[in-house]
Each structure stands twice: as C-alpha cells, then as structure tokens.
C-alpha positions as a Markdown table, in Angstrom:
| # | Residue | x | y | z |
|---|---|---|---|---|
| 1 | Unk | 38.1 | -23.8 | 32.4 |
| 2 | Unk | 38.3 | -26.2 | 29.9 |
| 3 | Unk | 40.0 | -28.7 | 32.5 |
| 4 | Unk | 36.2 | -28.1 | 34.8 |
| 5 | Unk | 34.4 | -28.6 | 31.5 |
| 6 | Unk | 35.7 | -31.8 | 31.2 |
| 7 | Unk | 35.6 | -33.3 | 35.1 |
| 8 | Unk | 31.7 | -31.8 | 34.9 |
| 9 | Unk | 31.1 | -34.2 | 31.7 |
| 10 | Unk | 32.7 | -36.7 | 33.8 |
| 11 | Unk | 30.7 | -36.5 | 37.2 |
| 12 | Unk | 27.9 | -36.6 | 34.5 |
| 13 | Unk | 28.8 | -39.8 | 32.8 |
| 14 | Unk | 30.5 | -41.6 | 35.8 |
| 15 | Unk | 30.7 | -40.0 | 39.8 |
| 16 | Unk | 32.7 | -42.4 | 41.1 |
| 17 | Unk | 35.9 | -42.1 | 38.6 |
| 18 | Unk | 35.5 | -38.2 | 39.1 |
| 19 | Unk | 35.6 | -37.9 | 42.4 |
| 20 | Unk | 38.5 | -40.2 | 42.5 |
| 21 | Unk | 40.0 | -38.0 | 40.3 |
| 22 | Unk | 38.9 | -34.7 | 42.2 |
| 23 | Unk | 40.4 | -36.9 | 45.9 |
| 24 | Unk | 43.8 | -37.9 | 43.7 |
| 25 | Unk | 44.8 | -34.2 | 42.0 |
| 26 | Unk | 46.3 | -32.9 | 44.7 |
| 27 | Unk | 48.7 | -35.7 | 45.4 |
| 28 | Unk | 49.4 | -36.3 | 41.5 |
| 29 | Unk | 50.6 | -32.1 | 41.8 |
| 30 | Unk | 52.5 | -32.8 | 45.2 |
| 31 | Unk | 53.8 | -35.8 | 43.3 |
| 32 | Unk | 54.8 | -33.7 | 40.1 |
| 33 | Unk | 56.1 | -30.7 | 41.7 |
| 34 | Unk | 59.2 | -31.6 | 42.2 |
| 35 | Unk | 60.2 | -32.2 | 38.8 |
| 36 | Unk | 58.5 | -28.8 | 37.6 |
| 37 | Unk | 61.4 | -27.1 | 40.3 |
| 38 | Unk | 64.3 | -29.3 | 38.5 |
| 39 | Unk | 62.4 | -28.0 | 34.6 |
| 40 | Unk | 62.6 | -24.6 | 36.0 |
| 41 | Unk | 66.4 | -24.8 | 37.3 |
| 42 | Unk | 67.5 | -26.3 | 34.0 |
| 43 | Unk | 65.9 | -24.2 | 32.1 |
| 44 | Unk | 67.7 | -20.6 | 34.0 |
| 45 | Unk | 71.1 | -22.6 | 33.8 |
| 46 | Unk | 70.0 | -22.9 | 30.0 |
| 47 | Unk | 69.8 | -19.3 | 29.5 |
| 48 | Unk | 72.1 | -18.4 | 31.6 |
| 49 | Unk | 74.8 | -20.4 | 29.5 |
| 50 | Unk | 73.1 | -19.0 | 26.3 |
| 51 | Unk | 73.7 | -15.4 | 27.4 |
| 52 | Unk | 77.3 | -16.1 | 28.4 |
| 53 | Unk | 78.1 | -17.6 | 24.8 |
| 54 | Unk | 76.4 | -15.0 | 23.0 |
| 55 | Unk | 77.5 | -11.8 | 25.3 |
| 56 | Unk | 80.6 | -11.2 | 22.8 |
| 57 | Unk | 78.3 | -11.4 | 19.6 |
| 58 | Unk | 75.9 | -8.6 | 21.7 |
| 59 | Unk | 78.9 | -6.7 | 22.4 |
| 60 | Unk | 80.7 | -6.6 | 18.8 |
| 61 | Unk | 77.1 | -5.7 | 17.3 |
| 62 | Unk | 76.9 | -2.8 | 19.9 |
| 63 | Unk | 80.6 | -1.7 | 19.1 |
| 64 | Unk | 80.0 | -1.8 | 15.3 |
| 65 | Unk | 76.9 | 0.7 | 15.5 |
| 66 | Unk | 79.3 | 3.2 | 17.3 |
C-alpha cells in the first residue's frame, strides 16, 4: 500500500518518471528473480545444515527428560 502511496505522490509531482517506473517494474522483478530463487536455496541448505549439527543436542535433551 505504502509502495502505491508513494508512486501516486509521484505521478503527482512528475508523470513521466512514474510511468517509467510503472513500464520498468516488471523487468527490474524478472531481472531480480533469479537471485531471490539462489536466497531461498541458500537459505534451506542453511537450515538444513543447522538441524543436522544440532540433531544430537535435540536428541540428548529428549533422552535426559526420560
């Protein structure tokens, strides 16, 4: 919302930057994209790796409750 706030104030102040802006979004996202896919890889092989080192610390807390 706040984003169409802002490009509204824009079209007011000057049209011509913010339709350029409205015509360039979508390739600026296509451009972006994928690096937001490699973020979200890294980040599961991340936890993934953080749940493999602490699955024996999970483990001897569960045995020691018993």
């Amino acid at each position: 919302m706040l984003t169409f706030l802002l490009w509204c104030i824009l079209l007011v102040l000057c049209w011509p930057l913010a339709l350029i802006a409205l015509l360039a979004y979508p390739v600026v996202w296509l451009f972006l994209l994928p690096f937001r896919i490699i973020g979200i890889a890294v980040g599961g092989a991340l936890h993934l790796v953080w749940a493999v080192v602490m699955l024996p610390f999970f483990v001897a807390r569960r045995l020691a409750r018993i």
